[in-house]
Residue frames as a rotation matrix with the C-alpha (Angstrom) as fourth column:
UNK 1
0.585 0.811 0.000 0.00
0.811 -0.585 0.000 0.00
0.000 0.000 -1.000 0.00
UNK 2
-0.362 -0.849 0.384 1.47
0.905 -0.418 -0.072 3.22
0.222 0.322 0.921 -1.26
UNK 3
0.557 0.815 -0.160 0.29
0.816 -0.573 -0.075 6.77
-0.152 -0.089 -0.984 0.14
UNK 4
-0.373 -0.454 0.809 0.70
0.746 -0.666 -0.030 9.36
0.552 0.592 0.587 -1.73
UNK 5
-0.672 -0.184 -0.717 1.10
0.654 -0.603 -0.458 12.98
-0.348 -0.777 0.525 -0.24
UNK 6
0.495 0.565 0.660 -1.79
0.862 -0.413 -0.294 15.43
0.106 0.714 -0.692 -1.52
UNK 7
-0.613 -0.786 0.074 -0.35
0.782 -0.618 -0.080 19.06
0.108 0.009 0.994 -2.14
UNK 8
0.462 0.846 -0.265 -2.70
0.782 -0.530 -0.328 21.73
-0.418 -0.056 -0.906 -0.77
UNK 9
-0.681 -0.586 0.439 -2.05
0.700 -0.698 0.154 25.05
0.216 0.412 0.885 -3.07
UNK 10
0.342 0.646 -0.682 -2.79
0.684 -0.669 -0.291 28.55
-0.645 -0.367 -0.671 -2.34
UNK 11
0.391 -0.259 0.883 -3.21
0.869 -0.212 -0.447 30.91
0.303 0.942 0.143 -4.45
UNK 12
-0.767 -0.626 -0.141 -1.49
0.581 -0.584 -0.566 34.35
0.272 -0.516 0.812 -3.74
UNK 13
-0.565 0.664 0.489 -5.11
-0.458 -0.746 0.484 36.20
0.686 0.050 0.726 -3.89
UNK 14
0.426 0.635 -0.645 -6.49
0.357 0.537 0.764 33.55
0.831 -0.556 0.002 -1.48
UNK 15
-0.027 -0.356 -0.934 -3.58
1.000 -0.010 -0.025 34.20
0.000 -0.935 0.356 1.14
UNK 16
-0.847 -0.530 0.035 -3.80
0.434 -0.729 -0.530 37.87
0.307 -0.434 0.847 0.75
UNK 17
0.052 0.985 0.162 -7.76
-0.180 -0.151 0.972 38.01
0.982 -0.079 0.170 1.40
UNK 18
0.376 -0.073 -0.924 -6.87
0.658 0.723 0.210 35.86
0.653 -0.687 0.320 4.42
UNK 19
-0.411 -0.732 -0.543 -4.76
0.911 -0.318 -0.262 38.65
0.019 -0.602 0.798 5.62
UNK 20
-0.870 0.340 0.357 -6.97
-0.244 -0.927 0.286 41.17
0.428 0.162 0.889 5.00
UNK 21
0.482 0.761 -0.434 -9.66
0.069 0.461 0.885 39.30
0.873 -0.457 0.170 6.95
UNK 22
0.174 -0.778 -0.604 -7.19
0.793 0.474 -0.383 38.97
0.584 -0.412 0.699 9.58
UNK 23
-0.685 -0.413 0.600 -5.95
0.531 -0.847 0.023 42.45
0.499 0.334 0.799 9.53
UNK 24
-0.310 0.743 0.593 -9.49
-0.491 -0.659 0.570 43.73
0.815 -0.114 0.569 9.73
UNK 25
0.654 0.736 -0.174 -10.75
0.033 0.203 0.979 41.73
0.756 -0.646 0.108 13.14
UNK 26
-0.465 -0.692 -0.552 -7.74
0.795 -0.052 -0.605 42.70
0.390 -0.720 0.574 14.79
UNK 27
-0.918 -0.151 0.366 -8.32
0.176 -0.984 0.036 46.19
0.355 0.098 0.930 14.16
UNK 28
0.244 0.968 -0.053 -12.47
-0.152 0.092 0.984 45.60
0.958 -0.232 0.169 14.79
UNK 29
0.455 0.886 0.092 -11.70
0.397 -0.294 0.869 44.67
0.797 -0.359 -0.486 18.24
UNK 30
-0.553 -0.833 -0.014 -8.70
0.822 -0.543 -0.171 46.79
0.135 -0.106 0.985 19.01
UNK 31
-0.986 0.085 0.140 -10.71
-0.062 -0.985 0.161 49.75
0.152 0.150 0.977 18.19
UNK 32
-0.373 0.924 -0.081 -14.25
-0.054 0.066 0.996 48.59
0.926 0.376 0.025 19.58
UNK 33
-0.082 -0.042 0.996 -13.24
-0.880 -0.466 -0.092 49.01
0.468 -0.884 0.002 23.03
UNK 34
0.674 0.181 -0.716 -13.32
0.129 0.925 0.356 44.91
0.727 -0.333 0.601 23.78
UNK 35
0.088 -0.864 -0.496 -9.77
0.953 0.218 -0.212 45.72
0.291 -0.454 0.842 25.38
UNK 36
0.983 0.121 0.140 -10.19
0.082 -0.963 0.256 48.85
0.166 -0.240 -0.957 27.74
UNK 37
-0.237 -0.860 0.452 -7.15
-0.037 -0.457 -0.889 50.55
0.971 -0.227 0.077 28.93
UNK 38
0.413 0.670 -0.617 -6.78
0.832 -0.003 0.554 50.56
0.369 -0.743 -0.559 32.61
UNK 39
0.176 -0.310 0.934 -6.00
-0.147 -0.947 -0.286 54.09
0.973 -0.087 -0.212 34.31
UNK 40
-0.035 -0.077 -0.996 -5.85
0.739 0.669 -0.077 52.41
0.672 -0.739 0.033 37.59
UNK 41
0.438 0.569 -0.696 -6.46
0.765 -0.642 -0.043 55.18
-0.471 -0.514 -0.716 40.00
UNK 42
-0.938 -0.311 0.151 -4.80
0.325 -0.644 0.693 58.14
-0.118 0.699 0.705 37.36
UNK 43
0.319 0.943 -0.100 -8.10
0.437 -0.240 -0.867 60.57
-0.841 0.233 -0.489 37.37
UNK 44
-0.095 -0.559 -0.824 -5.97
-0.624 -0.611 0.487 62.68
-0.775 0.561 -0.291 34.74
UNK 45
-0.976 -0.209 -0.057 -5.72
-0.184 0.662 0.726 59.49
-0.114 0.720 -0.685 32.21
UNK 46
-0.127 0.916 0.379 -9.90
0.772 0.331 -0.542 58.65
-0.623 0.224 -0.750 33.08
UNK 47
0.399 0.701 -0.590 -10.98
0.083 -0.669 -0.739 62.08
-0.913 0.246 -0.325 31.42
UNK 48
-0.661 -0.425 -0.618 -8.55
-0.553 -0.281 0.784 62.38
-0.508 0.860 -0.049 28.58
UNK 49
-0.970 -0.230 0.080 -9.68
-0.181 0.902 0.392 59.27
-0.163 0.366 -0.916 27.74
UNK 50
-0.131 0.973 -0.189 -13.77
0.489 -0.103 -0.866 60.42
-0.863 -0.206 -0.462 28.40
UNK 51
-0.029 0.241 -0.970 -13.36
-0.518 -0.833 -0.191 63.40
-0.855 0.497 0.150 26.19
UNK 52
-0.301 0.309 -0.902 -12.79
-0.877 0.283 0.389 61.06
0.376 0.908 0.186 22.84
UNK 53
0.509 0.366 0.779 -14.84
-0.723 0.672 0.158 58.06
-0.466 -0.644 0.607 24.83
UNK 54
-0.289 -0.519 -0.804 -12.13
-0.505 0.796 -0.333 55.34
0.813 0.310 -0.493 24.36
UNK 55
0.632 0.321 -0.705 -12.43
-0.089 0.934 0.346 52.29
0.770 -0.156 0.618 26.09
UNK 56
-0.273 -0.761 0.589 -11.17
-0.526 -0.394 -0.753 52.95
0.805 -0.515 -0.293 29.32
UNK 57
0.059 0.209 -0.976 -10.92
0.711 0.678 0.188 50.97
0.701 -0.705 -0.109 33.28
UNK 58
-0.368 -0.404 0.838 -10.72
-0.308 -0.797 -0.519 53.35
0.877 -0.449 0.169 36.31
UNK 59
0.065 0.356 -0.932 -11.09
0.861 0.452 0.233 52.81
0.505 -0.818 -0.277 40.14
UNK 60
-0.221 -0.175 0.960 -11.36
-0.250 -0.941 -0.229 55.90
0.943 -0.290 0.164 42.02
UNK 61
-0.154 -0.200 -0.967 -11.44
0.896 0.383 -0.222 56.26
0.415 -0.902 0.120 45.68
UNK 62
-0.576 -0.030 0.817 -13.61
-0.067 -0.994 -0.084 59.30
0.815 -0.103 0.570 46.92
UNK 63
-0.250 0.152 0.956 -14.50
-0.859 -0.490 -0.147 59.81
0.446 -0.859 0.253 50.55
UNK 64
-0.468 -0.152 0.870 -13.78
-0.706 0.656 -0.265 56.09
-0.531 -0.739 -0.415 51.41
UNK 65
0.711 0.386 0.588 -16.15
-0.120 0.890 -0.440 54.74
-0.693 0.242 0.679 48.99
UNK 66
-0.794 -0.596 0.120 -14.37
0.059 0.121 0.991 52.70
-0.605 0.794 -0.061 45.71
UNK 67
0.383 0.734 -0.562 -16.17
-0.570 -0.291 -0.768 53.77
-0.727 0.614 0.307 42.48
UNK 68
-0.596 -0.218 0.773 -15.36
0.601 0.517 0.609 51.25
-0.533 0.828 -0.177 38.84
UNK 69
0.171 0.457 -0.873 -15.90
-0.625 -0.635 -0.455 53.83
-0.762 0.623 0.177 36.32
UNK 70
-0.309 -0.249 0.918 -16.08
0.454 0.809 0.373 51.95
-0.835 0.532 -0.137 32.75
UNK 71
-0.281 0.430 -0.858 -16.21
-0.632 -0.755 -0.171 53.62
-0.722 0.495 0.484 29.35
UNK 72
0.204 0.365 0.908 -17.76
0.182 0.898 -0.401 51.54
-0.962 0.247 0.117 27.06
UNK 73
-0.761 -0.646 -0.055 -17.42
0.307 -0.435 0.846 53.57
-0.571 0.627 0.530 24.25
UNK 74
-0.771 0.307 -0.558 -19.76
-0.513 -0.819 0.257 55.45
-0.378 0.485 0.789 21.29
UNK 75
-0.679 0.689 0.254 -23.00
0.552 0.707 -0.443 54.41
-0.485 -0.160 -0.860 20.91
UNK 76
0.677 0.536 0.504 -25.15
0.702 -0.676 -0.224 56.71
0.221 0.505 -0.834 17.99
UNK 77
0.188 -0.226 0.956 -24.22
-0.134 -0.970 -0.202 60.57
0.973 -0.090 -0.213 19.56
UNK 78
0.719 -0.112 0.686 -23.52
-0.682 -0.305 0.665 59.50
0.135 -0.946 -0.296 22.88
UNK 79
-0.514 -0.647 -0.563 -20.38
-0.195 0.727 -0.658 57.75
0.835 -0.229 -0.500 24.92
UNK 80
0.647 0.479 -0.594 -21.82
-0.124 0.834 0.538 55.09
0.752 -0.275 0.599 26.66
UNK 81
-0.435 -0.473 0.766 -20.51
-0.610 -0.471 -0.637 55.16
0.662 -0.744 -0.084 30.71
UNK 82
0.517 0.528 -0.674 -20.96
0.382 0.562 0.733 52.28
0.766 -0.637 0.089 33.54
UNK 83
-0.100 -0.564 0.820 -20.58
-0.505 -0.681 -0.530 53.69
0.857 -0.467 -0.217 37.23
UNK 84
0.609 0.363 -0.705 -20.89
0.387 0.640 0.664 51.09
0.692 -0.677 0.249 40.12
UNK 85
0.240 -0.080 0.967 -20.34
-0.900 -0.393 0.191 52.02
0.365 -0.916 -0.166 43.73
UNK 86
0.002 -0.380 -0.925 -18.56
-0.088 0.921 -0.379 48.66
0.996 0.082 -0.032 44.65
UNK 87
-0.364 0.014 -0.931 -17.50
0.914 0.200 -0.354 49.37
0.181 -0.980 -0.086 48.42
UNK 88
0.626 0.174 0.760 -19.23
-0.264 -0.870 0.416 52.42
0.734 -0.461 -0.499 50.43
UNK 89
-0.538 -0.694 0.478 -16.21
-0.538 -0.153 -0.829 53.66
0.648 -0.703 -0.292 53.44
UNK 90
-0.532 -0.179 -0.828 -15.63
0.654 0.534 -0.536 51.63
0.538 -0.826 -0.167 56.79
UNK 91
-0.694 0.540 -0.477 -18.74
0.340 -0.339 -0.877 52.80
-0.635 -0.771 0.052 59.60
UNK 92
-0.866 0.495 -0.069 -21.09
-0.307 -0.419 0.855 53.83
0.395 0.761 0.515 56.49
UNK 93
-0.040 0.790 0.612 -25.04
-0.666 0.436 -0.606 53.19
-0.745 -0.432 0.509 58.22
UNK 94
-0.660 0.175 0.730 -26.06
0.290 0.956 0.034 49.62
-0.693 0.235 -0.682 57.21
UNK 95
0.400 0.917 0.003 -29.75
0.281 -0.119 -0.952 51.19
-0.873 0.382 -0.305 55.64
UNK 96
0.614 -0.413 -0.672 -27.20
-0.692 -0.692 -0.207 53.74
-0.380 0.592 -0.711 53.07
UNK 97
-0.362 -0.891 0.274 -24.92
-0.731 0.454 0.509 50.88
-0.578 -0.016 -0.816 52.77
UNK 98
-0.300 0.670 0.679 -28.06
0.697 0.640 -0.323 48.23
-0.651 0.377 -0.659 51.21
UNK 99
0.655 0.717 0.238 -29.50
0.508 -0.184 -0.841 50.58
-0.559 0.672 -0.485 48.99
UNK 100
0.572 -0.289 -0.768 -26.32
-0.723 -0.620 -0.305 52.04
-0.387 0.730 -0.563 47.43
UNK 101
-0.077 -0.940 0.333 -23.35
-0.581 0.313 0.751 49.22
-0.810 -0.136 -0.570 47.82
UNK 102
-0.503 -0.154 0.851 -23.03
0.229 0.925 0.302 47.38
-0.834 0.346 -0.430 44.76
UNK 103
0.514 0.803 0.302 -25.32
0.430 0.064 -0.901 49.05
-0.743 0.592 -0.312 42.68
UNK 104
-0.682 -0.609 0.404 -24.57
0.593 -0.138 0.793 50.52
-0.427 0.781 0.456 39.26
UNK 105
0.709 0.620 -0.335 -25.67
0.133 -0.584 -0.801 52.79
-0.693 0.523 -0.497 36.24
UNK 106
-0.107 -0.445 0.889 -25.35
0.973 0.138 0.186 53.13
-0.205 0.885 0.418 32.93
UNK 107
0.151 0.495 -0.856 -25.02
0.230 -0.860 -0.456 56.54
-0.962 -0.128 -0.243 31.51
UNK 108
0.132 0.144 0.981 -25.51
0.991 -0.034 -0.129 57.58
0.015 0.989 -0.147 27.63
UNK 109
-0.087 -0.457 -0.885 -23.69
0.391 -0.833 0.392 61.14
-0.916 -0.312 0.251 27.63
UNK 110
0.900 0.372 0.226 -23.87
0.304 -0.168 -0.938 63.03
-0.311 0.913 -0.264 24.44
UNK 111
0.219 -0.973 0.073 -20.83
0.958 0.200 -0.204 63.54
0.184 0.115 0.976 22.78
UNK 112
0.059 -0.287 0.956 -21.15
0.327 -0.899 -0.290 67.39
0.943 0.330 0.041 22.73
UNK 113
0.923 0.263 0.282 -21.89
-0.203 -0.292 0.935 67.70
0.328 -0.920 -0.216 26.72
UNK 114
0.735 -0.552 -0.394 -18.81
0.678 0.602 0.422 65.65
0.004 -0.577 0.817 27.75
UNK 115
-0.582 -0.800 0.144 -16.43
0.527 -0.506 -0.682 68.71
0.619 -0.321 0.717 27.36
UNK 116
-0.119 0.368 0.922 -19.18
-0.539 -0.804 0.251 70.96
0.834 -0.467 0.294 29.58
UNK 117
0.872 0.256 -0.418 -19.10
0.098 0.744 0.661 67.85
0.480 -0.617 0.623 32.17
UNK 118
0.355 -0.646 0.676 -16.66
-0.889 -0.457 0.030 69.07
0.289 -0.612 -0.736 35.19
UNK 119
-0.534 -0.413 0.738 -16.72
-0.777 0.584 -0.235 66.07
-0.333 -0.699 -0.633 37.30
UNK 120
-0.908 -0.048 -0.416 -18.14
-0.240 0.874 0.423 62.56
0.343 0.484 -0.805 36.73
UNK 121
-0.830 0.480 -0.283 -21.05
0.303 -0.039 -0.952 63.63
-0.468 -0.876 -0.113 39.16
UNK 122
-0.510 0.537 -0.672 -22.52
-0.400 -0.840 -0.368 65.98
-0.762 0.081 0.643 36.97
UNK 123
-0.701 0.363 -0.614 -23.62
-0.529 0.312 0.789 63.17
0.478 0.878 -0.027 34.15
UNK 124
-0.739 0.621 0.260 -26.17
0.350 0.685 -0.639 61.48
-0.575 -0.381 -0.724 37.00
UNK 125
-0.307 0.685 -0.661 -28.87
-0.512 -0.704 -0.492 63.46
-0.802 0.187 0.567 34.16
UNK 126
0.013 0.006 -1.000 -27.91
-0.907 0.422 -0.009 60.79
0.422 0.907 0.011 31.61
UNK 127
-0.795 -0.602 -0.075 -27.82
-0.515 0.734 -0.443 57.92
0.321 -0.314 -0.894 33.53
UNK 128
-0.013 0.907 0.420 -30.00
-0.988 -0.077 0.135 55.14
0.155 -0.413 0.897 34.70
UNK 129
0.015 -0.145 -0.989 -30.02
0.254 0.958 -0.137 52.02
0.967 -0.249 0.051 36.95
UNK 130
0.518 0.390 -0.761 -30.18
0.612 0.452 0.649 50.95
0.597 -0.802 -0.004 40.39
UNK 131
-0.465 -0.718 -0.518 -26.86
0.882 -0.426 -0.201 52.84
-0.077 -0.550 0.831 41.84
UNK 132
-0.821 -0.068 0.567 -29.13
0.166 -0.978 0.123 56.31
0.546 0.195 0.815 40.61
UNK 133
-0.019 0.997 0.075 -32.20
-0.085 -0.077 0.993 55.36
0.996 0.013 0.086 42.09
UNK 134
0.044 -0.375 -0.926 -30.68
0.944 0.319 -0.084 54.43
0.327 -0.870 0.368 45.39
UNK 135
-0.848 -0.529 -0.042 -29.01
0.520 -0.813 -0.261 57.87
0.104 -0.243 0.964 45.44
UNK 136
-0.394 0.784 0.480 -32.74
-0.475 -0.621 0.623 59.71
0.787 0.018 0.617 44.78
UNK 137
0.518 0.814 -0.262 -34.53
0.521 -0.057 0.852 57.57
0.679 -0.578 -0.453 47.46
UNK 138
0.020 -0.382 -0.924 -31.61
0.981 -0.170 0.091 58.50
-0.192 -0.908 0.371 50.06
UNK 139
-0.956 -0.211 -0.205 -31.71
0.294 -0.714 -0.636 61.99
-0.012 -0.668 0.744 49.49
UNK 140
-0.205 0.938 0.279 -35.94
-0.110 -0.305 0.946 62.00
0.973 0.163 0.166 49.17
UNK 141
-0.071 -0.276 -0.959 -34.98
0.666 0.702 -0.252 60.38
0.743 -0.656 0.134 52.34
UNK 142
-0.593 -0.650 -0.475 -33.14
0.803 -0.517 -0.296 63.09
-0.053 -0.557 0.829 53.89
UNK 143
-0.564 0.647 0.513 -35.91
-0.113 -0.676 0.729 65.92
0.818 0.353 0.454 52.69
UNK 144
0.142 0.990 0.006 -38.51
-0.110 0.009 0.994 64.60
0.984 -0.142 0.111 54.23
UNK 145
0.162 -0.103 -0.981 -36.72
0.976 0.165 0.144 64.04
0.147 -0.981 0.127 57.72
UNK 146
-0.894 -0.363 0.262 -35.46
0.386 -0.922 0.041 67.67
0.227 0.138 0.964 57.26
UNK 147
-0.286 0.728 0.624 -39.39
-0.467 -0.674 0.572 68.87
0.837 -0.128 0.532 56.95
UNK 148
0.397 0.619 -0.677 -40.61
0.430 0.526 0.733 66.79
0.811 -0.583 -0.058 59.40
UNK 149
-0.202 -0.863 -0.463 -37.87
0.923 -0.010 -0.385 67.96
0.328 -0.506 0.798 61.48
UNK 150
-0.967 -0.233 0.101 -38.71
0.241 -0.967 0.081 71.72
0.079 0.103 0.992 60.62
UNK 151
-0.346 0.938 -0.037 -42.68
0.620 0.258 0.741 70.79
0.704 0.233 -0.671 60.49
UNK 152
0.465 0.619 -0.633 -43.75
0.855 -0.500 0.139 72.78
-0.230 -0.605 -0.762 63.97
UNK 153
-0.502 -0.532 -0.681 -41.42
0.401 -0.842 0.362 75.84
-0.766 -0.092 0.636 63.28
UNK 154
-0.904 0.301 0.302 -43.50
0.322 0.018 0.946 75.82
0.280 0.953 -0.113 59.39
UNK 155
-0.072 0.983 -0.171 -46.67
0.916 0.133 0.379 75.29
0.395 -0.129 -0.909 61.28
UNK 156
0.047 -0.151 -0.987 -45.96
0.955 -0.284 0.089 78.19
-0.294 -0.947 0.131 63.76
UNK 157
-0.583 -0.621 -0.524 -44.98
0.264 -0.755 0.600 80.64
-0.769 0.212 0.604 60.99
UNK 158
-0.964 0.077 0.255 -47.51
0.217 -0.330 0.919 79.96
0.155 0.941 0.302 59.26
UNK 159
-0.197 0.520 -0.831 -49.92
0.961 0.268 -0.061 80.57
0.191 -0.811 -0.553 62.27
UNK 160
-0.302 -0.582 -0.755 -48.29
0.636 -0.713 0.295 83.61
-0.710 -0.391 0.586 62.53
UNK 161
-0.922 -0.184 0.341 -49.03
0.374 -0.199 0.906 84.87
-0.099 0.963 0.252 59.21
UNK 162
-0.588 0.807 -0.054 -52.24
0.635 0.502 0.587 83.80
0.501 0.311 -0.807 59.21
UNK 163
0.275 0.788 -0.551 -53.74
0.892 0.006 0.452 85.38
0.359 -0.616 -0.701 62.20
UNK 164
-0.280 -0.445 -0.851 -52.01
0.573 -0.788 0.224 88.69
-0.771 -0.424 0.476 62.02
UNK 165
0.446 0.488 0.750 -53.90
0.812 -0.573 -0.110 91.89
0.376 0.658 -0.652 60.93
């Protein structure tokens, strides 16, 4: 029994398609933000990197809590932004701690706002998900203990008002 070798040819237009197939899904998800950069705690490297929304990692570390900022990148007219509140600081109340720790939001910035955006705070207008809603009940929270708080001094003044000719 004799076995003969088979000879696979390529042609030169076959192997340079190939490489141009190649070529191009490098470059697809190089440039599609699959592979973020991380800025590890560098706030200076997160914003460059905001203003033309590249694909970017960031941990920050403001008043004890840890924030995981994440740029996803360019979605229509907006850059596309995940913010998750991972740890809230050592002694945080337990009640503020459950309804923020862990939670997250997505935010859909517009591309033209992101140079009038100061701080990373100021995009909570574009955003939406559990980590914003948390933040609105706790300070609807705080309001209403405030009036309740202020409720006879209101009543009183407006007693006062009332019954003076």
């Amino acid at each position: 029994m004799i076995k003969t070798k088979k000879r696979i040819e390529i042609s030169f237009s076959h192997l340079v398609f190939g490489l141009l197939i190649i070529i191009f899904l490098v470059w697809l998800i190089f440039f599609s933000g699959f592979f973020k950069k991380d800025c590890k705690q560098s706030e200076d490297c997160f914003n460059e990197r905001l203003m033309e929304c590249q694909g970017t990692k960031y941990t920050a570390i403001k008043n004890g809590n840890i924030y995981n900022y994440v740029i996803e990148g360019r979605k229509k007219d907006s850059c596309v932004l995940t913010i998750e509140l991972t740890r809230m600081a050592v002694g945080t109340d337990l009640r503020l701690r459950g309804k923020l720790e862990g939670k997250d939001m997505k935010c859909y910035v517009p591309k033209d706002k992101l140079n009038e955006i100061k701080e990373v705070e100021g995009m909570i207008n574009y955003c939406s998900g559990t980590l914003k809603e948390g933040i609105y009940e706790v300070m609807i929270e705080k309001l209403y203990g405030l009036l309740i708080q202020n409720l006879g001094d209101i009543v009183g003044e407006v007693k006062k008002q009332l019954f003076t000719f």
